[in-house]
N, C-alpha and C positions, 0 to 999 in steps of 0.2 A: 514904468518905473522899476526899476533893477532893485530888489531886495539887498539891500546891506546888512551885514553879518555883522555883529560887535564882535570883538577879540576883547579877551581875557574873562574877567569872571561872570560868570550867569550872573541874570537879574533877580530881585527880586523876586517874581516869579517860580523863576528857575530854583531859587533855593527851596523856597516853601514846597514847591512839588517833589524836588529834591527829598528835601526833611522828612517828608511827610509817607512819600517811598518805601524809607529808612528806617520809620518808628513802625510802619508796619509791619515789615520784614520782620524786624525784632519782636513783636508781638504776638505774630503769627509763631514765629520760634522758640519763643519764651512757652505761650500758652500751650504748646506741643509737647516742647519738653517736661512741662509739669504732671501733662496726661502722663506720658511713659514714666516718670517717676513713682506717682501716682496709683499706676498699674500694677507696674513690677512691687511695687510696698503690699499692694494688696494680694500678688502671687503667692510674694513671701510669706507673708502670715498664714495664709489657709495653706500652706504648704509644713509652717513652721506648728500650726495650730496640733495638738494632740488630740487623738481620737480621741470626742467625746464619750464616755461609758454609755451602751443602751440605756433607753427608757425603760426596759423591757425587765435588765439585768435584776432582780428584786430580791433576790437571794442576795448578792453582794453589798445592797443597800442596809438591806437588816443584819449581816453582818458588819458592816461598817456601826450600825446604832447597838451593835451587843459590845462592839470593842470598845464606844464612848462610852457606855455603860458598866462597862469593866473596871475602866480605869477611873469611875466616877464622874467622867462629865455629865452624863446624865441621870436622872432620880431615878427612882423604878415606876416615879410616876410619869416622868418625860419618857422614859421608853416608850412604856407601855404606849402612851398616848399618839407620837411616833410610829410605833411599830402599826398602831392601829391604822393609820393614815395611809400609808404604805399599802397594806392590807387592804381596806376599803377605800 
């Protein structure tokens, strides 16, 4: 028996395999370019990010708490107590 071919549009079948192809494709491209979007955002930032000051830096700390202290934002007892922490 001789295989006959239909002409004109795929079956049923055909579509759903079709479709199905289709939505992958796009999923697989979608999900990809989300990675790279993703990526590059996260380049950016630790790119964009400013050097954090050392841990270490403790001199510039206490001065930072003598300038809040200058101008009043801190008590002499917030410093102090501040200053202690820093210290120990």
């Amino acid at each position: 028996m001789p295989l006959i071919r239909r002409g004109g549009r795929p079956g049923l079948l055909g579509t759903m395999a079709r479709t199905a192809v289709i939505a992958g494709t796009a999923n697989a491209v979608t999900t990809r370019h989300q990675e790279r979007a993703q990526q590059r955002a996260q380049e950016q930032a630790a790119a964009a990010a400013p050097a954090a000051p050392a841990a270490n830096d403790l001199a510039a700390q206490i001065q930072r708490l003598g300038d809040l202290h200058a101008v009043g934002t801190l008590t002499d007892d917030e410093f102090a107590t501040a200053k202690a922490r820093l210290l120990g």
